[in-house]
LOKEVO-701549 format. One line per 3 residues: number of its first residue (from 1); their letters; for each residue x, y, z of C-alpha. Coordinates in nm, 3 decimals, m for minus. Layout:
BEGIN
NUM) a) X:Y:Z; ...
REM end
This chain:
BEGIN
1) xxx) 0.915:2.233:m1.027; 0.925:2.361:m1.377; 0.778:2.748:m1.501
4) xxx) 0.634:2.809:m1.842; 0.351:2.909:m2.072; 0.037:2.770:m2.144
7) xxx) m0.127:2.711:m2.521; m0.112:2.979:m2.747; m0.511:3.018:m2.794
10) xxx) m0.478:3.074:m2.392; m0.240:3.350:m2.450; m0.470:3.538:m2.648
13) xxx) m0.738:3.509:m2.461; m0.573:3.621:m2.169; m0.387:3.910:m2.344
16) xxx) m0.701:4.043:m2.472; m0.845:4.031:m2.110; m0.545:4.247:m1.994
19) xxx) m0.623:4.480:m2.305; m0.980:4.523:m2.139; m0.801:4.552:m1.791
22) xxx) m0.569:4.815:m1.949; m0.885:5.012:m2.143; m1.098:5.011:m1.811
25) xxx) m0.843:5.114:m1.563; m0.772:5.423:m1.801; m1.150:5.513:m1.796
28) xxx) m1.198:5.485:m1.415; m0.830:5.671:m1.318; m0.746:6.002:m1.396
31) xxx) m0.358:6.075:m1.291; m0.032:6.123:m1.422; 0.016:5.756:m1.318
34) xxx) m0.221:5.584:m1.514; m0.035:5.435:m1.790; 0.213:5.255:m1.493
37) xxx) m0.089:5.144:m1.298; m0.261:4.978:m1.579; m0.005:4.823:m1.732
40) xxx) 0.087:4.697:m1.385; m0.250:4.535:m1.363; m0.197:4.379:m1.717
43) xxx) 0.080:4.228:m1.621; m0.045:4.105:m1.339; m0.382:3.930:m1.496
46) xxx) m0.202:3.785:m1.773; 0.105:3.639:m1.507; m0.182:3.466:m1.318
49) xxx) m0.334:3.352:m1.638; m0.057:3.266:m1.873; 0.212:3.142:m1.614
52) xxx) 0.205:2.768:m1.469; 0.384:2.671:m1.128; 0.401:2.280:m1.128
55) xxx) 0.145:2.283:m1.466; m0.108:2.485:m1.326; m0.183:2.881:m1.340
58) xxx) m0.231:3.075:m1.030; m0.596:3.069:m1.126; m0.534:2.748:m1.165
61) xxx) m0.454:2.686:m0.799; m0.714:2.907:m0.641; m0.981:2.684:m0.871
64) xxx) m0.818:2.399:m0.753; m0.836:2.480:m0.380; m1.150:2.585:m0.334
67) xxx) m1.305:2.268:m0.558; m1.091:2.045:m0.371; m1.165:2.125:0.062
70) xxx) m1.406:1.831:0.026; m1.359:1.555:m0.182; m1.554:1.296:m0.176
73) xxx) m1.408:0.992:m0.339; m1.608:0.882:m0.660; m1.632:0.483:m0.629
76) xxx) m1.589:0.274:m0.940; m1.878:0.021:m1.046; m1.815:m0.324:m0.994
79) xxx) m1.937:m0.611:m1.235; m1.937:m0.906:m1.081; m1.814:m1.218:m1.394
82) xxx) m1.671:m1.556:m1.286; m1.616:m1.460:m0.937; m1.414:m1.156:m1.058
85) xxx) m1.456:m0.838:m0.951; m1.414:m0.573:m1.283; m1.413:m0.201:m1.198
88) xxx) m1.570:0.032:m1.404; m1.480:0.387:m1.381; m1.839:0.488:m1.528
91) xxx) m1.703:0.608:m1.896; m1.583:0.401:m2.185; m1.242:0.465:m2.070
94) xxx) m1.142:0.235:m1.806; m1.171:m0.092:m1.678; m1.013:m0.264:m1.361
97) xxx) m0.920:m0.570:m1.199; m0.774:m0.589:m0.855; m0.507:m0.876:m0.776
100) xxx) m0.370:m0.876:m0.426; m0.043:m0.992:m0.373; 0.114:m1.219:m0.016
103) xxx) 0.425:m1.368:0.050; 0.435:m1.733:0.058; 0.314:m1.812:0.441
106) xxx) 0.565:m1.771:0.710; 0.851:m1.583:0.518; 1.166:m1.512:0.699
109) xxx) 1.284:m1.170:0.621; 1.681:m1.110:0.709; 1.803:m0.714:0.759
112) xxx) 2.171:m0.688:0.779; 2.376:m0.398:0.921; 2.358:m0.190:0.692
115) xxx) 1.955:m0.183:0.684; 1.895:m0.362:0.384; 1.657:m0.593:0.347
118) xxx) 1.730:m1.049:0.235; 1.409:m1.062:0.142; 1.183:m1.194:m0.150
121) xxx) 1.146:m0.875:m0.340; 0.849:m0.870:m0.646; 0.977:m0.696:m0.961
124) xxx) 0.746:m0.513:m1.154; 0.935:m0.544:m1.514; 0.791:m0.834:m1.590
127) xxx) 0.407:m0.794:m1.544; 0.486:m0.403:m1.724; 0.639:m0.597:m2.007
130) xxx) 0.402:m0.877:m2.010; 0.098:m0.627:m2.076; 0.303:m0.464:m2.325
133) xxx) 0.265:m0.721:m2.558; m0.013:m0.918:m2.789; m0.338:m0.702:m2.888
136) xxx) m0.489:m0.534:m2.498; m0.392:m0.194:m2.429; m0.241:m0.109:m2.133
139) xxx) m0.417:0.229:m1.953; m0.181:0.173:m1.632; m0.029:m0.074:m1.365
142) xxx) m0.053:0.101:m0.993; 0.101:m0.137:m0.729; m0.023:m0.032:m0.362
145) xxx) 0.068:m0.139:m0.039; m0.086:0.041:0.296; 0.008:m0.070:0.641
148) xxx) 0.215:0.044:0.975; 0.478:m0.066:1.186; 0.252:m0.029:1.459
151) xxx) m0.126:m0.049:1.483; m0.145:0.203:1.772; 0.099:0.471:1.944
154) xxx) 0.043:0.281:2.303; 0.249:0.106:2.528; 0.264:m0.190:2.357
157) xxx) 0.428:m0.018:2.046; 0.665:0.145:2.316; 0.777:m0.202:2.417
160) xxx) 0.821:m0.295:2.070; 1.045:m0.017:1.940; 1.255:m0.069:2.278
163) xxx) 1.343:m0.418:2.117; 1.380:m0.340:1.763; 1.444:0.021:1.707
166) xxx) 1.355:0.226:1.356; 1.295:m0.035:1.099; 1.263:0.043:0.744
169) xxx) 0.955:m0.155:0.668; 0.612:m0.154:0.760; 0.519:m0.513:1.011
172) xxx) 0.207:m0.526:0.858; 0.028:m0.402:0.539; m0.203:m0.490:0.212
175) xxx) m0.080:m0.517:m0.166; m0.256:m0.522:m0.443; m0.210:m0.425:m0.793
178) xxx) m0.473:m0.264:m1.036; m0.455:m0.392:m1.355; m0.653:m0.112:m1.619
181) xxx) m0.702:m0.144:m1.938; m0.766:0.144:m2.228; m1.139:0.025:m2.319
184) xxx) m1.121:0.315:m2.634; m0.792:0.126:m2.744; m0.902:m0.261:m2.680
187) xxx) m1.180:m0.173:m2.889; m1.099:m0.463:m3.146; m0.981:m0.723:m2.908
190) xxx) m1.310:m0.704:m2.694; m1.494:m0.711:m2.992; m1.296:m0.987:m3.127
193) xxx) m1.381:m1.184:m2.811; m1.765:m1.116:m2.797; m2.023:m1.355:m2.733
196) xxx) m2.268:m1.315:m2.980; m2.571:m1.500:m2.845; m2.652:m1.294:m2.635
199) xxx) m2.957:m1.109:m2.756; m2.915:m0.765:m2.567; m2.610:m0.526:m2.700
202) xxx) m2.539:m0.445:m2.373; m2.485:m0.839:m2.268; m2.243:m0.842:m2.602
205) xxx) m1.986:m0.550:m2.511; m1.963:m0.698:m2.146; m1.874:m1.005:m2.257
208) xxx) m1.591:m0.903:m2.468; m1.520:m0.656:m2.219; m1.443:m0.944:m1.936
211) xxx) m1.309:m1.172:m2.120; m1.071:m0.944:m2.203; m0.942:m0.776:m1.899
214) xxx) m0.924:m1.136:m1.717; m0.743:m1.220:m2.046; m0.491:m0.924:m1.920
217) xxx) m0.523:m1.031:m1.516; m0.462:m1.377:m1.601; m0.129:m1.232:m1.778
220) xxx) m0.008:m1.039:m1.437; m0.083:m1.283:m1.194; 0.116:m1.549:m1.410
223) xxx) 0.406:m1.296:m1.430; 0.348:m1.281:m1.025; 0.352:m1.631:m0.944
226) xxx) 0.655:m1.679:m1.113; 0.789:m1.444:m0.871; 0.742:m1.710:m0.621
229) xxx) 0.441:m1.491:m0.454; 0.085:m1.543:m0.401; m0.163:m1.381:m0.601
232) xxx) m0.566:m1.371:m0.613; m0.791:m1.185:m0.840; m1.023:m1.059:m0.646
235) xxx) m1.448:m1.118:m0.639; m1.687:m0.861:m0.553; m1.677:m0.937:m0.155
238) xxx) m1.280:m0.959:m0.141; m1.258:m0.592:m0.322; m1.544:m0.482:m0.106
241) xxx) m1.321:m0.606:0.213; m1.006:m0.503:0.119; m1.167:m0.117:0.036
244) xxx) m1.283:m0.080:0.379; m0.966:m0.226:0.531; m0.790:0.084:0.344
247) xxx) m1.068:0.328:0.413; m1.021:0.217:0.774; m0.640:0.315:0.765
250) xxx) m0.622:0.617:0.542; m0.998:0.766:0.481; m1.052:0.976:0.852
253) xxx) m0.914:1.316:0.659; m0.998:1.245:0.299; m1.304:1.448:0.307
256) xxx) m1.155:1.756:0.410; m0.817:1.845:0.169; m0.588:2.125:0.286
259) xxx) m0.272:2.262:0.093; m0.041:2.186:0.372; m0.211:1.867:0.476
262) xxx) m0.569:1.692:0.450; m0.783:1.699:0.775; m0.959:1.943:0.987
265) xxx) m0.767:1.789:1.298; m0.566:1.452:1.395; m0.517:1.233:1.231
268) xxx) m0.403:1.382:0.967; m0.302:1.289:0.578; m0.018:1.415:0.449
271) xxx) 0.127:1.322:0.082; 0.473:1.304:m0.085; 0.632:1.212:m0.411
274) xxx) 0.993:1.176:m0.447; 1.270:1.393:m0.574; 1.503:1.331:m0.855
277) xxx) 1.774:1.270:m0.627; 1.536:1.021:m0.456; 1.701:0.641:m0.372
280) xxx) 1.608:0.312:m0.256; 1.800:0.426:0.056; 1.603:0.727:0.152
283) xxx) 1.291:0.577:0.050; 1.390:0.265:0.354; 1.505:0.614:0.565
286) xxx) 1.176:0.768:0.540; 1.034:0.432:0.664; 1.269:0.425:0.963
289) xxx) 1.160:0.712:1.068; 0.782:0.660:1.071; 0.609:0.406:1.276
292) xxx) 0.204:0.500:1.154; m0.007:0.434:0.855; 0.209:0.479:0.540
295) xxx) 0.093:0.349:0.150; 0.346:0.372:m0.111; 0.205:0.385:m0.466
298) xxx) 0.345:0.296:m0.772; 0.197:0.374:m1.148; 0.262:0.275:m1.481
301) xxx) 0.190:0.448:m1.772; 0.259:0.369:m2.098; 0.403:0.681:m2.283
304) xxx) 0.526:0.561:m2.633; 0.536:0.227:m2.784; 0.861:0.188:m2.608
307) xxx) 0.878:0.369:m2.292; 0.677:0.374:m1.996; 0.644:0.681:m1.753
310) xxx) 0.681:0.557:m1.393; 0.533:0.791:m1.069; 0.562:0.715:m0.675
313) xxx) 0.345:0.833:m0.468; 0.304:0.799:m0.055; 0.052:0.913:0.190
316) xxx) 0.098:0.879:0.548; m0.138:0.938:0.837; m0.024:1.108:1.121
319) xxx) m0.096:1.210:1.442; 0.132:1.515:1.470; 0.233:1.710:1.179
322) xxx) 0.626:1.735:1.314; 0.670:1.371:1.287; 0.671:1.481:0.879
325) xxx) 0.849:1.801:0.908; 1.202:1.615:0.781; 1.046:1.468:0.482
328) xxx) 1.325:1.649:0.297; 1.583:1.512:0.438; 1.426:1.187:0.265
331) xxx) 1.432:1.321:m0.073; 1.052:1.331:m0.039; 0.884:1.699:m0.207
334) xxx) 0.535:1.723:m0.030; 0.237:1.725:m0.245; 0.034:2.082:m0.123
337) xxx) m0.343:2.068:m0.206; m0.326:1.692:m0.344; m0.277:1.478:0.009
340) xxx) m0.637:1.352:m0.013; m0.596:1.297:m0.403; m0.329:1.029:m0.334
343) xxx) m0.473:0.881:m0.030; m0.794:0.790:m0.260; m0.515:0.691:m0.533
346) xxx) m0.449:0.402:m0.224; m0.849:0.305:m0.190; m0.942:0.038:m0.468
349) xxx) m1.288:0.064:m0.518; m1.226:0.470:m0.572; m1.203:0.590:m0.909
352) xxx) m0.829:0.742:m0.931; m0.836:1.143:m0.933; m0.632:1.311:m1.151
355) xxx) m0.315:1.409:m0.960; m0.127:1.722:m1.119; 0.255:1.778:m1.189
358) xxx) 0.365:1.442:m1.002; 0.740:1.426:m1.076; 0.832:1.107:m1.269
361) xxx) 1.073:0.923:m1.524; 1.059:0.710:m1.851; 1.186:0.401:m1.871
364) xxx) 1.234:0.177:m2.216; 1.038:m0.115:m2.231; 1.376:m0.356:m2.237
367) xxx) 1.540:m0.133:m1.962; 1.480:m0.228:m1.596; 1.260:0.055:m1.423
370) xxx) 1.438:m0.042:m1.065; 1.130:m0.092:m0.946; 1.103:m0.357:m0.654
373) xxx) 0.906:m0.403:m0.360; 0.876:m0.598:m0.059; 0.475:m0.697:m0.076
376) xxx) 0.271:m0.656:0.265; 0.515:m0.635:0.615; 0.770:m0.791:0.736
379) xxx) 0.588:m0.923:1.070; 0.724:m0.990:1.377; 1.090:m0.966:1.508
382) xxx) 1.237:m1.267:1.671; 1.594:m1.180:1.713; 1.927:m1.253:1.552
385) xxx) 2.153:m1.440:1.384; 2.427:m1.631:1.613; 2.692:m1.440:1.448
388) xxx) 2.518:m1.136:1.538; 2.526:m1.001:1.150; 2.159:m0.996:1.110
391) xxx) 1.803:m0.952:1.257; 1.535:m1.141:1.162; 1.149:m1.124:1.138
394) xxx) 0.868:m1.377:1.070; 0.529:m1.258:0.897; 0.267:m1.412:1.023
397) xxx) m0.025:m1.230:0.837; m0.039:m1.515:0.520; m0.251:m1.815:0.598
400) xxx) m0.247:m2.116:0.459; m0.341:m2.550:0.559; m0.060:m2.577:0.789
403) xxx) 0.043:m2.434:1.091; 0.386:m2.235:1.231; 0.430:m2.524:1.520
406) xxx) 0.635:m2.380:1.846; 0.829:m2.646:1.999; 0.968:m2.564:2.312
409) xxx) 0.875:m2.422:2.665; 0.588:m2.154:2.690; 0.785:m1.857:2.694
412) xxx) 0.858:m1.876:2.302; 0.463:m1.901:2.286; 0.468:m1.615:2.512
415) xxx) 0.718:m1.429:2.310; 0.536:m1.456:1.987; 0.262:m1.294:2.116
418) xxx) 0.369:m1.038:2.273; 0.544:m0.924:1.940; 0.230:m0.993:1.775
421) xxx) m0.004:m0.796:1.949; 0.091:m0.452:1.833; 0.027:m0.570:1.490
424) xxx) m0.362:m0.512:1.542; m0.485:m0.859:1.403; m0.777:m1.011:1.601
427) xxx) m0.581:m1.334:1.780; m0.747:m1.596:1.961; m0.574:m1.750:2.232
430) xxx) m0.672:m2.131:2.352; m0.400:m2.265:2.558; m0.513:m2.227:2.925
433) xxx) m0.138:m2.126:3.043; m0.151:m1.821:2.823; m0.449:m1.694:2.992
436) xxx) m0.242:m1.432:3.200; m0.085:m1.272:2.937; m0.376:m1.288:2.709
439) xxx) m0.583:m1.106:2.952; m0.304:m0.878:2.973; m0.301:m0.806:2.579
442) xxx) m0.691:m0.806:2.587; m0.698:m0.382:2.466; m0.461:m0.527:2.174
445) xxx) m0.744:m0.762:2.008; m0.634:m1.052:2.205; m0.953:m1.265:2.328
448) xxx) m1.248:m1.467:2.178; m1.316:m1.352:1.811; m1.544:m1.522:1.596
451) xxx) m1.302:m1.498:1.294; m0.957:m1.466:1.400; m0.719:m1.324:1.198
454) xxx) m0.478:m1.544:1.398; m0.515:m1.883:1.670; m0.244:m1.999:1.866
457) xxx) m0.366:m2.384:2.024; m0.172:m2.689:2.144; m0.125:m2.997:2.040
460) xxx) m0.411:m3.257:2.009; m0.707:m2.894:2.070; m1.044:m2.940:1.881
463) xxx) m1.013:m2.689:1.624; m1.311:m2.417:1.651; m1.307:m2.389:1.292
466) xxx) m1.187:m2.604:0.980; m0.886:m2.450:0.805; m0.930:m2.478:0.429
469) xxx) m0.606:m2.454:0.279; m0.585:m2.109:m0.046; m0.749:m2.146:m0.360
472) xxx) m0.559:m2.084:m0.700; m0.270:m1.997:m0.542; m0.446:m1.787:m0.319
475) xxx) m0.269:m1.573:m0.075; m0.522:m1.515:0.216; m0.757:m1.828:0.309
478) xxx) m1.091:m1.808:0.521; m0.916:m2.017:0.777; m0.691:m1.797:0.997
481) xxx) m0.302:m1.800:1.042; m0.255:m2.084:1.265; 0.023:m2.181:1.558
484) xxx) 0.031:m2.461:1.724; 0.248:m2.503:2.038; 0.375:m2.820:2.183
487) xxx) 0.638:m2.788:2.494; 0.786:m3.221:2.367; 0.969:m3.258:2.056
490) xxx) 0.668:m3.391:1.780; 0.741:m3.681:1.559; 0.693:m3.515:1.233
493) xxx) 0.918:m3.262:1.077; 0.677:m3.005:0.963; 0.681:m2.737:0.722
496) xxx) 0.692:m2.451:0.903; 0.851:m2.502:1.245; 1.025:m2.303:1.480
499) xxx) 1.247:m2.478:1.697; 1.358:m2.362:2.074; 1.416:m2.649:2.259
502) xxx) 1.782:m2.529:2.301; 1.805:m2.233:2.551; 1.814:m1.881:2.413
505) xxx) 1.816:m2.027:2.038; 1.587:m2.084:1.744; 1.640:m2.295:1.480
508) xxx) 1.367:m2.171:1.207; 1.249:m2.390:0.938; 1.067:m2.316:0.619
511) xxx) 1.050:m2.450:0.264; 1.179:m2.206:0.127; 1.501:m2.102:0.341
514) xxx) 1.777:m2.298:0.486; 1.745:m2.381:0.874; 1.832:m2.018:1.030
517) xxx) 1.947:m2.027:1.402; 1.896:m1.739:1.599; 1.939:m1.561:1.959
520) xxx) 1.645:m1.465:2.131; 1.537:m1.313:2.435; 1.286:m1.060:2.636
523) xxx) 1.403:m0.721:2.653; 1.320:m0.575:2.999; 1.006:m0.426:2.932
526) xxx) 0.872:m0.739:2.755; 0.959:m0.899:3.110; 0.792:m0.638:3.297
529) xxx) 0.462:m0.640:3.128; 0.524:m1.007:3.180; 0.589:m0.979:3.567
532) xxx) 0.257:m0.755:3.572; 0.056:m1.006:3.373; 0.107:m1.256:3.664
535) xx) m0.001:m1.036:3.946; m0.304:m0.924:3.789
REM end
């Protein structure tokens, strides 16, 4: 929150509009108190023209309010090149490409007693200072990630916070990252990497054009790869998919901005940015304490040849506007008349609108901007370590060619879905002894889908559909997450298996963490809806 004047050619103008005030107010009133009234009114016309509040004037605001009730968010044009999906923002400004960004399939993700996260983390310093360098210009990097700890406030969500409490994650979401280039800056390097064949002008520029921002892509997703994540540049149809995905989770209220909120009635969208005194730690409080749809964004901006200007951003959708009201205690300042302007920040097809007086710092290029982020959710929870110091959770929203196999008796088969069901995914179940509870879950998305997001089978089942295993490191495959549940012991040591042979205990394997061994166990309402399931 910062007060001060605008340019001096402003100040003129809006002095000599208080002069004309002044001169017609001393024409029109005849008393003794003329000179106080006028100069009153001055004052007050030049305040409202002259004086900002968060860089704008209280004309300013009023302008801002009424243009902004209903926005309509402006979608970027795609061009379609090499299976790549460029955005276009319709001026010789901008261009875009969209990378989405998964865990390796099956990650474990450990949160100790103190609520902080073992988990792989992805650090944006490299990719910022990768796209620093060589002859592209950087307009901005935005990371975004959307999702909920719950897909829906119903029983099933109940039962889930009974087990696990607050958490300070989302269970499931989307990342991606928008990679945009300054097209008015690249200038040279697209025209030094035009085709020239090409006997139509237009058919030259675009050429340079792509190869150039896939030139700058190609430079991210290597810098996000070596994170040890998963990362796809995205064609036409996976942009289009992952849009309405978003639009699905954050777009009911975008059309209708308010100053205290966006929406003309529930659900509604309500947007923060963070304080200066905001942490890591209040950032994971403010997640604890919300269970709907929440995106965190994260821009970018070059400022000087050696600094970059970093802004956060989140939007969350609510129900009822008290489950916000303590945003302050989480270092979070809400954003009055711009909640629908960061929700389409969030949308990737939509052209970014410009967002006004969003609090932010500078960071040099060799310093670390502290800026790291668990990409999409942490999953399901399972339970906890032996030694009691830890919980753990399993995401299961990553596909890839092999399955999570479940060896043990069917209530581990039954306990994974359960867990998994107020997650929202469409899960097909095959094994005939999970009918019951499948029928049970049916108002969750459990049931016969022609593209599952998620199949749980048995051993030796005809698979419905042919699981092709991620392309080019590929996060998310058109074959669905797969689990495979076997009550023997199987003669193979797969590479994803979770082991509960031994009563009350996992032992959870993955390539890429030790053997964890963990306590699990139905709380009493899990058991209940289990009880019911049978009757019914």
């Amino acid at each position: 929150m910062h007060f001060g004047a605008t340019t001096s050619a402003t100040k003129v103008l809006c002095w000599a509009a208080a002069v004309t005030a002044i001169q017609a107010a001393t024409r029109l009133i005849h008393s003794t108190n003329t000179t106080y009234v006028t100069l009153g009114a001055a004052a007050i016309i030049a305040a409202a023209l002259t004086i900002t509040y968060r860089d704008r004037t209280l004309i300013g605001w009023i302008r801002h309010r009424a243009s902004s009730t209903r926005r309509t968010p402006r979608l970027a044009q795609i061009i379609s090149h090499d299976n790549t999906a460029i955005l276009w923002d319709h001026t010789r400004t901008r261009a875009s490409i969209i990378i989405e960004i998964t865990p390796k399939p099956f990650t474990v993700h450990l949160l100790d007693q103190d609520n902080t996260w073992s988990s792989p983390t992805l650090d944006l310093d490299p990719i910022r200072r990768e796209l620093r360098q060589f002859d592209i210009t950087l307009h901005d990097l935005t990371l975004t990630t959307a999702g909920y700890t719950y897909a829906r406030q119903d029983r099933l969500a109940r039962i889930a916070f009974t087990t696990t409490g607050p958490v300070s994650a989302v269970a499931y979401g989307r990342t991606y990252l928008r990679v945009t280039i300054s097209m008015a800056d690249s200038m040279p390097s697209i025209a030094a990497r035009e085709i020239d064949s090409f006997s139509d002008p237009r058919e030259v520029f675009a050429s340079g054009l792509t190869r150039t921002i896939k030139i700058a892509a190609a430079r991210a997703h290597r810098a996000i790869t070596l994170q040890g994540f998963n990362a796809k540049r995205l064609s036409r149809q996976d942009v289009m998919a992952l849009h309405l995905d978003l639009v699905e989770l954050l777009s009911d209220s975008v059309g209708h901005e308010g100053f205290r909120h966006a929406g003309n009635g529930a659900p509604y969208l309500v947007g923060f940015s963070p304080t200066k005194d905001a942490t890591a730690k209040t950032h994971s409080d403010w997640l604890r304490g919300t269970t709907e749809v929440c995106a965190t964004i994260t821009r970018i901006t070059p400022a000087t040849e050696e600094a970059d200007h970093i802004e956060q951003l989140y939007c969350n959708k609510v129900a009822r506007l008290d489950t916000v009201a303590l945003a302050e205690v989480s270092q979070l300042r809400r954003e009055y008349g711009q909640h629908a302007a960061i929700a389409t920040t969030a949308l990737p097809l939509a052209v970014p609108p410009q967002l006004t007086a969003i609090p932010g710092r500078s960071v040099a290029i060799n310093e670390s901007a502290a800026t790291r982020f668990m990409p999409g959710g942490v999953g399901i929870y399972l339970g906890h370590t032996l030694s009691g110091g830890q919980r753990i959770w399993l995401d299961l929203a990553t596909a890839c060619a092999e399955p999570l196999w479940l060896i043990g008796n069917i209530d581990i088969v039954r306990l994974v879905l359960i867990r998994t069901a107020p997650l929202g995914l469409r899960i097909e179940v095959r094994p005939p002894e999970l009918a019951a509870i499948a029928s049970a879950l049916g108002n969750a998305g459990v049931g016969a889908h022609s593209t599952p997001d998620l199949t749980i089978t048995t051993v030796g089942a005809t698979p419905q559909r042919s699981a092709t295993p991620p392309q080019n490191g590929a996060g998310q495959s058109p074959a669905p997450v797969r689990i495979v549940w076997s009550p023997t012991p199987i003669r193979q040591q797969p590479s994803y298996l979770i082991d509960a042979l031994e009563p009350e205990t996992l032992h959870i394997h993955t390539p890429t963490t030790d053997v964890i061994k963990a306590h699990w166990e139905f709380n009493p309402a899990e058991s209940a809806l289990l009880a019911e399931s049978q009757h019914t």
